[in-house]
C-alpha positions in Angstrom: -23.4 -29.6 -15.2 -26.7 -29.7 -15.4 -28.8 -27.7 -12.4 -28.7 -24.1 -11.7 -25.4 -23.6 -10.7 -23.9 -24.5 -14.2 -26.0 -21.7 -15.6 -25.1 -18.7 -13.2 -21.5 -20.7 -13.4 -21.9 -20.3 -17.8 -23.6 -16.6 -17.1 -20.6 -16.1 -14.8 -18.0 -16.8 -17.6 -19.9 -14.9 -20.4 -19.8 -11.4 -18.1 -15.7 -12.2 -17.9 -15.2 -13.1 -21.5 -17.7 -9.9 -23.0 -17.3 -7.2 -20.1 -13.6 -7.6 -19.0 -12.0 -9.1 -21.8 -10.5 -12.3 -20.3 -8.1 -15.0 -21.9 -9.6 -18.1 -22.8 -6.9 -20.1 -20.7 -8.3 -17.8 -17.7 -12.0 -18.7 -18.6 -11.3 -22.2 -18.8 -8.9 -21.9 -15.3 -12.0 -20.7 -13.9 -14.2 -23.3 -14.9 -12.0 -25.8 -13.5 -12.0 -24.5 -10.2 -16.0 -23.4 -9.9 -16.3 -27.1 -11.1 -14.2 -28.6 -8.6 -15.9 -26.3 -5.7 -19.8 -27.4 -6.9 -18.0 -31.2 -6.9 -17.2 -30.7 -3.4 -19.9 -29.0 -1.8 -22.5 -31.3 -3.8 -21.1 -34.4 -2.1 -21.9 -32.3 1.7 -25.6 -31.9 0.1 -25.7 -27.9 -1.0 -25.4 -26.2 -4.2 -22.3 -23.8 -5.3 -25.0 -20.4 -5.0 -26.4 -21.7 -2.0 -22.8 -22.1 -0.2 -22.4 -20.8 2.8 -18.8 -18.8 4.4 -18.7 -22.6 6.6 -18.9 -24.2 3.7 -16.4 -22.4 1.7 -14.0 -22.6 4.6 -15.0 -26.5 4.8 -13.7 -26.1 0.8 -10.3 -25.1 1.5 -9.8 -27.0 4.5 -10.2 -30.3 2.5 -7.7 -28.7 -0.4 -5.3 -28.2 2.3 -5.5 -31.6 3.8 -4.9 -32.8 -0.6 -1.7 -31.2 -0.3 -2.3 -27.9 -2.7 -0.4 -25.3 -2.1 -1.2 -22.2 -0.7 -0.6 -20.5 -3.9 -3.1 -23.1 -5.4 -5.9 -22.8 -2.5 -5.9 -19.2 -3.3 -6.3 -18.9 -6.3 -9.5 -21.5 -6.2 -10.6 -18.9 -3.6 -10.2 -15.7 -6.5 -12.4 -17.8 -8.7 -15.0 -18.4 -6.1 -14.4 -14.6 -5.0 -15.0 -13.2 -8.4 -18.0 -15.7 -9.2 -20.2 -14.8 -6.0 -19.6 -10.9 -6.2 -21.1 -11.9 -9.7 -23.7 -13.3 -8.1 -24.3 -10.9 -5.9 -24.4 -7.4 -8.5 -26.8 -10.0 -10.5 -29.2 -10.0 -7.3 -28.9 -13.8 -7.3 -27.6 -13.8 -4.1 -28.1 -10.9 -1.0 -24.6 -11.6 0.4 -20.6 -12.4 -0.3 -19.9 -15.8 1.8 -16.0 -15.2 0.6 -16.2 -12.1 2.4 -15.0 -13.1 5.5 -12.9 -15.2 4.4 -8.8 -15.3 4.6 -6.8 -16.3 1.9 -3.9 -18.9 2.8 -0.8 -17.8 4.3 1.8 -18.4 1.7 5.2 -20.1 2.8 7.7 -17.8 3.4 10.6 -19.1 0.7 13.9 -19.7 3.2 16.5 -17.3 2.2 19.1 -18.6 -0.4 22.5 -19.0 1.9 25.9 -20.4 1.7 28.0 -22.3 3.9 30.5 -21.2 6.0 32.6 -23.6 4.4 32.1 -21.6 0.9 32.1 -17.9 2.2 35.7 -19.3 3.7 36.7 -19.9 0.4 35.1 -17.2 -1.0 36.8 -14.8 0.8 40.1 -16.4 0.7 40.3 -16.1 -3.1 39.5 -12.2 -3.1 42.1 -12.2 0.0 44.8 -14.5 -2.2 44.1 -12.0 -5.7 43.9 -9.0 -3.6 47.9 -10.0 -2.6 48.9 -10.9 -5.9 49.5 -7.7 -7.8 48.7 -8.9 -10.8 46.3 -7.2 -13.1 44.3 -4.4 -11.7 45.4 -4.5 -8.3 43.1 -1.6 -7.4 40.0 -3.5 -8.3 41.2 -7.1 -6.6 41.7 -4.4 -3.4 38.4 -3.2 -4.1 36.4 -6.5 -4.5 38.5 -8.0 -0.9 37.3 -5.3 1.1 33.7 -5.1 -0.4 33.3 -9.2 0.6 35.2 -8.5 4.1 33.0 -5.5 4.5 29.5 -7.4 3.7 30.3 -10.6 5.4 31.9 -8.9 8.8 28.3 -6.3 8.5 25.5 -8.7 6.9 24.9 -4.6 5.2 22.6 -3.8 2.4 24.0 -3.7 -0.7 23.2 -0.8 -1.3 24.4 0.4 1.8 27.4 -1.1 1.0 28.7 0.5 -2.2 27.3 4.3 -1.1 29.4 4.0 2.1 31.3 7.2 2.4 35.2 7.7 2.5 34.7 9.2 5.6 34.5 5.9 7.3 38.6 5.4 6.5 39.4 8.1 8.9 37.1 6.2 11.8 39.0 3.8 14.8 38.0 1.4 16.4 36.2 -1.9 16.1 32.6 -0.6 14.9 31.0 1.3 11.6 28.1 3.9 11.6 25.6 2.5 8.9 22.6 5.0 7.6 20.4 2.7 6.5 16.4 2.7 5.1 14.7 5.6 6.1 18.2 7.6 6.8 18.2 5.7 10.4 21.9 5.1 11.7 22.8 1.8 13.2 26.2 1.0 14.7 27.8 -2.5 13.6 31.4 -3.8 14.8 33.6 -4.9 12.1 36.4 -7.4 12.4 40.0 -7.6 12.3 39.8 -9.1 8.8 38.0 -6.2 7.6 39.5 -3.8 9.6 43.0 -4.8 7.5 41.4 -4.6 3.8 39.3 -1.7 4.3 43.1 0.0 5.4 44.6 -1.6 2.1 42.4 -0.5 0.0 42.3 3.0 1.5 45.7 3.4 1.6 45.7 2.2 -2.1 42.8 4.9 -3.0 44.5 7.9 -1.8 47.5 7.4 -3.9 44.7 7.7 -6.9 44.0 11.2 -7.5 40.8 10.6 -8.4 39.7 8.5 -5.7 41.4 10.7 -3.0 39.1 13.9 -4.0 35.9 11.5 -4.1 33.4 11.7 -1.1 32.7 8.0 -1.4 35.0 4.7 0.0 33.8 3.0 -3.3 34.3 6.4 -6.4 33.1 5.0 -10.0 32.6 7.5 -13.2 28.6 6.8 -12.8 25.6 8.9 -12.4 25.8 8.3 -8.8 29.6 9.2 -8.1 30.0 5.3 -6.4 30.1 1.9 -7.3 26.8 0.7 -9.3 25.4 -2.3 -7.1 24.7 -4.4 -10.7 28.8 -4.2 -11.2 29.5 -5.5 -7.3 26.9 -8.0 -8.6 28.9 -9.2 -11.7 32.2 -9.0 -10.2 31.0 -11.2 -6.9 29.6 -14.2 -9.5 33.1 -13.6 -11.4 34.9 -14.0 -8.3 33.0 -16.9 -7.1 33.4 -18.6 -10.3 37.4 -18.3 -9.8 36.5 -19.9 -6.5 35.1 -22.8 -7.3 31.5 -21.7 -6.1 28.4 -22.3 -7.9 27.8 -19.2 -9.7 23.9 -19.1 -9.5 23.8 -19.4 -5.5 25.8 -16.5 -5.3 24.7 -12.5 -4.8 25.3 -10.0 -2.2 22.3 -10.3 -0.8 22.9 -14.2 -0.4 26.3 -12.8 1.9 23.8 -10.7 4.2 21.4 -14.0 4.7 25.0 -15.9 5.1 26.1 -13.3 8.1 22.8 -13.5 9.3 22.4 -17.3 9.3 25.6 -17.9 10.5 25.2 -15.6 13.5 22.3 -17.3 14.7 23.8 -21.2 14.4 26.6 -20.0 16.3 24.2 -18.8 19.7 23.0 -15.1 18.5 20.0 -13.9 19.7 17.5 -12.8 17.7 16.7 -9.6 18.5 20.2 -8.5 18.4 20.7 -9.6 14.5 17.7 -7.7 14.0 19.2 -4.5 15.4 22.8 -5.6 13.1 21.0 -6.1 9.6 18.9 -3.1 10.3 15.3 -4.7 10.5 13.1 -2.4 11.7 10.4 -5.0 12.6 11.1 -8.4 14.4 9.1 -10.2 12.0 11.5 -9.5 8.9 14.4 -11.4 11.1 11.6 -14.2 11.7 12.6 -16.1 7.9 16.1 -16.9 10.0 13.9 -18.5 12.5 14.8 -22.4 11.0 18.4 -22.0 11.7 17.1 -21.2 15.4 15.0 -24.2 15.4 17.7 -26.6 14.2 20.5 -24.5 16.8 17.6 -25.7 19.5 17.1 -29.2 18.5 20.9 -29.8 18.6 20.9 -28.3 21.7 18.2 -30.9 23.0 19.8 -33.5 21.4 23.6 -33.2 22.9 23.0 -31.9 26.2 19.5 -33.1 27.5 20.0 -36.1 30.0 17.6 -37.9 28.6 18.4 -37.5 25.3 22.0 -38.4 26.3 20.6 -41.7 28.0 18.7 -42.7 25.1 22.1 -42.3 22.8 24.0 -44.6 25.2 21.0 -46.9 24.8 21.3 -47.0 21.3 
C-alpha cells in the first residue's frame, strides 16, 4: 500500500495496538479486511477515506454475491466501522459513511429435531423400563412421565420439572402451565400422558417424602424439585439405552420435536405459538421450513397440474 489510505490504515492500527491494547491476530484481522475493502473500492475508482455509505453498501453487496457469510460480511463491516470513526475523531473525515449502514442478517440456525420415528422409540423404552420393576422403579416412573409429559406439551424444561403436585389432583384432557413472565397458558395432554403422570403419582404418594412435597417432581436440592441438568443426564442415558444418538438429544430438542411435528402434520402456526408459550409470532417463525416443506407436498400431490405432470413423467 502505498497512497494515503495505507497511512491513516497504519495510523489506524497503531491507535488499536497503543490505546486499546489489541491482539496482534486482531491487528493483523484488521489489516486483512481494510486491505481487501481499499482492493475493492480502488478497482470502482475511489480511495478507502474517500468511500462513500453507496460505496460501502456496493462493498458488502459484492461479498454477498462471493458467498461469505453473514457472520463474515460483518465482521469486515466492524473493521471498516472502527477504522472511519477513527478517521473521523482524527478530523480526517467530517462524517461516518458506516453509519447508516445495517449489518447482515445472520441465518437463523434450524432447531436441532428428531424424528418421529426416534421420539417413538424413545418413548417406548422409558414406557418398556418404566414396566419392568427392576432397579429403581421410582425413577424409571419418573423419567416415563417426564418424556410423556414434554412430548404431549412441547413445555419448557424448566417448566417441566417445577410443575407442581397439584396438577395430579386435576381431570380432564388439559394442564395449566405458568410460564415466562408468570403468564398461564392451557395445553391438552394425551391419553399416553394422562396414564404415566397417574403411575407415577400413585407411585409418589406411597413415598412419604414425596407425598408431603409441593412439587410433581420432589429432589433433596436447593430448589425442593428436580434440577433440569439431572433430567438432562438421565434423558442422554435413556436415549443411549435406546439406540439414539446421544449428542442429538436434550429436552429442549423434545420441545422443537412437538413443535415440528405439529406443524408437518397441518397445525397452524399461530396456535403452536399459543402451545409452546411464545409470546411473539416471530419466535415460532424458526419452525417456518417444516411449513414450507408441509406446503410444497401439498403442491406437489394434490395440484392438478402437478398431478398431470407426474403422469407425464
Amino acid at each position: 500500500m502505498t497512497d494515503m489510505s495505507a497511512a491513516y490504515v497504519e495510523a489506524f492500527l497503531e491507535m488499536m495496538s497503543a490505546e486499546r491494547g489489541a491482539a496482534a491476530n486482531t491487528l493483523q484481522s484488521y489489516e486483512r479486511d481494510l486491505e481487501d475493502a481499499r482492493s475493492f473500492l480502488r478497482s470502482r475508482g475511489t480511495g478507502l477515506t474517500d468511500a462513500s455509505t453507496d460505496d460501502l453498501r456496493s462493498y458488502l453487496s459484492h461479498l454477498a454475491g462471493q458467498g461469505f457469510k453473514s457472520s463474515s460480511q460483518a465482521r469486515r463491516l466492524s473493521a471498516l466501522r472502527q477504522f472511519y470513526k477513527f478517521l473521523y475523531a482524527e478530523g480526517l473525515r467530517t462524517d461516518d459513511p458506516t453509519g447508516i449502514l445495517d449489518a447482515p442478517k445472520k441465518a437463523r440456525t434450524l432447531p436441532k429435531t428428531l424424528s418421529i420415528e426416534d421420539v417413538t422409540r424413545l418413548i417406548g423404552q422409558a414406557e418398556a423400563e418404566a414396566k419392568s420393576g427392576n432397579g429403581d422403579a421410582m425413577a424409571k416412573l419418573r423419567m416415563h412421565a417426564l418424556i410423556e409429559l414434554l412430548y404431549a406439551t412441547g413445555m419448557r424444561v424448566s417448566e417441566l420439572v417445577s410443575l407442581p403436585a397439584s396438577v395430579l389432583a386435576q381431570n380432564g384432557r388439559f394442564l395449566i402451565i405458568r410460564g415466562k413472565g408468570n403468564k398461564e397458558r392451557l395445553v391438552p395432554l394425551s391419553q399416553a400422558a394422562i396414564r404415566a403422570m397417574r403411575a407415577y403419582g400413585e407411585a409418589l404418594q406411597e413415598e412419604a417424602d414425596g407425598a408431603d412435597s409441593p412439587w410433581l417432581f420432589p429432589s433433596y436440592g436447593k430448589t425442593g424439585h428436580l434440577p433440569r441438568q439431572v433430567f438432562a443426564r438421565d434423558l442422554k442415558g435413556l436415549a443411549a439405552r435406546a439406540g439414539i444418538r446421544v449428542a442429538a438429544i436434550s429436552p429442549h430438542v423434545l420441545r422443537h420435536a412437538f413443535a415440528s411435528h405439529l406443524l408437518a402434520n397441518g397445525a397452524d402456526l399461530r396456535a403452536v405459538q399459543e402451545l409452546l408459550g411464545h409470546s411473539d409470532i416471530s419466535t415460532t417463525q424458526i419452525y417456518t421450513h417444516v411449513l414450507e416443506e408441509r406446503l410444497h407436498d401439498l403442491v406437489q400431490n394434490h395440484h392438478p397440474l402437478a398431478k398431470q405432470a407426474k403422469k407425464q413423467d
